[in-house]
C-alpha positions as CSV (number, residue, x, y, z in Angstrom):
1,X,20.7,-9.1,12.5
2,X,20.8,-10.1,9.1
3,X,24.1,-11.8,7.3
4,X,25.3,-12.4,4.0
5,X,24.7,-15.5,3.0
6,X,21.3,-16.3,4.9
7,X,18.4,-17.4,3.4
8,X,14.9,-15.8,3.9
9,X,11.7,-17.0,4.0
10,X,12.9,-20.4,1.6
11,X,13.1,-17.4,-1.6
12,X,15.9,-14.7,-0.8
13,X,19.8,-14.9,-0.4
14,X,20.8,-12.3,0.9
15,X,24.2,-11.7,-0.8
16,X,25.3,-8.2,0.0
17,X,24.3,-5.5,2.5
18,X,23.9,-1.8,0.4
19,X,22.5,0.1,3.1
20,X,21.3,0.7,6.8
21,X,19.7,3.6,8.8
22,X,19.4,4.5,12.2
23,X,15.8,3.4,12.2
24,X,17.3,0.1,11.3
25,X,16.0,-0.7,8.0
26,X,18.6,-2.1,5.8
27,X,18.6,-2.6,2.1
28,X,20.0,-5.5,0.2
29,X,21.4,-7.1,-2.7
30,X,19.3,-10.8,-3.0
31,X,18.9,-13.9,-5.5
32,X,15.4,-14.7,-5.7
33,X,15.0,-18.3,-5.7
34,X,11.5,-18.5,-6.7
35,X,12.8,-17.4,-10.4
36,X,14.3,-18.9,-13.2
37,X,17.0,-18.0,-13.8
38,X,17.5,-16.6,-10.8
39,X,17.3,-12.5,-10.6
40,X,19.2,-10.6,-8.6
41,X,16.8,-8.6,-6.5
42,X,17.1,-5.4,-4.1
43,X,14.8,-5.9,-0.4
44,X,14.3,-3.7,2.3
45,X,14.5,-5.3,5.5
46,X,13.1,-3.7,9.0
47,X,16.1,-4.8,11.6
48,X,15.2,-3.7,15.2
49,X,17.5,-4.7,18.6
50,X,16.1,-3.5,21.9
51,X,19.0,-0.7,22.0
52,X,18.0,0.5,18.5
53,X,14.0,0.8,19.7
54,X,15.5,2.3,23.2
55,X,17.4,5.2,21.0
56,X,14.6,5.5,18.8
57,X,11.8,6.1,21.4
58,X,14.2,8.5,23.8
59,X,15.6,10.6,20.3
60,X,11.5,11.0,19.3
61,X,11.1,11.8,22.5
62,X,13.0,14.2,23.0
63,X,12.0,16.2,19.8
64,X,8.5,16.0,20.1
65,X,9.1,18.1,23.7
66,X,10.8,20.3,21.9
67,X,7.9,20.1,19.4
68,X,5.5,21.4,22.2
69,X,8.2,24.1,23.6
70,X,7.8,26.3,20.4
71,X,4.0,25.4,19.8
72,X,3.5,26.9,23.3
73,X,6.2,29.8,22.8
C-alpha cells in the first residue's frame, strides 16, 4: 500500500491520503517534483492486495448471477 511520505516514480510525494474505495483506488494529495516551484498536485492511484481482488471477483460474481436470475425470470 501506499504511505505518506513516499516517493513515486522519482516525481510525486505523496503527502496526504484524501480518499480510497473498495475497488482500491485511492486519491492523493502530492508535490510534483518535476515543477518549479513545486505544485501541489491530486493523483489517483490503483492499490490492489490479493484479498481486495478476492472480494472483488466473488462480490461481481455474485451479482452478475443474479444479473442472469432476472434476465431469465
Amino acid at each position: 500500500m501506499f504511505e505518506s511520505g513516499q516517493v513515486l516514480q522519482d516525481r510525486y510525494q505523496l503527502q496526504q491520503k484524501l480518499g480510497q474505495t473498495m475497488a482500491g483506488r485511492q486519491t492523493w494529495l502530492a508535490v510534483d517534483f518535476s515543477t518549479q516551484p513545486n505544485e501541489s498536485v491530486v493523483l489517483k492511484l490503483l492499490a490492489f492486495s490479493v484479498k481486495e481482488i478476492e472480494t472483488w471477483l466473488a462480490s461481481s460474481f455474485r451479482l452478475e448471477a443474479g444479473e442472469a436470475k432476472i434476465a431469465a425470470a
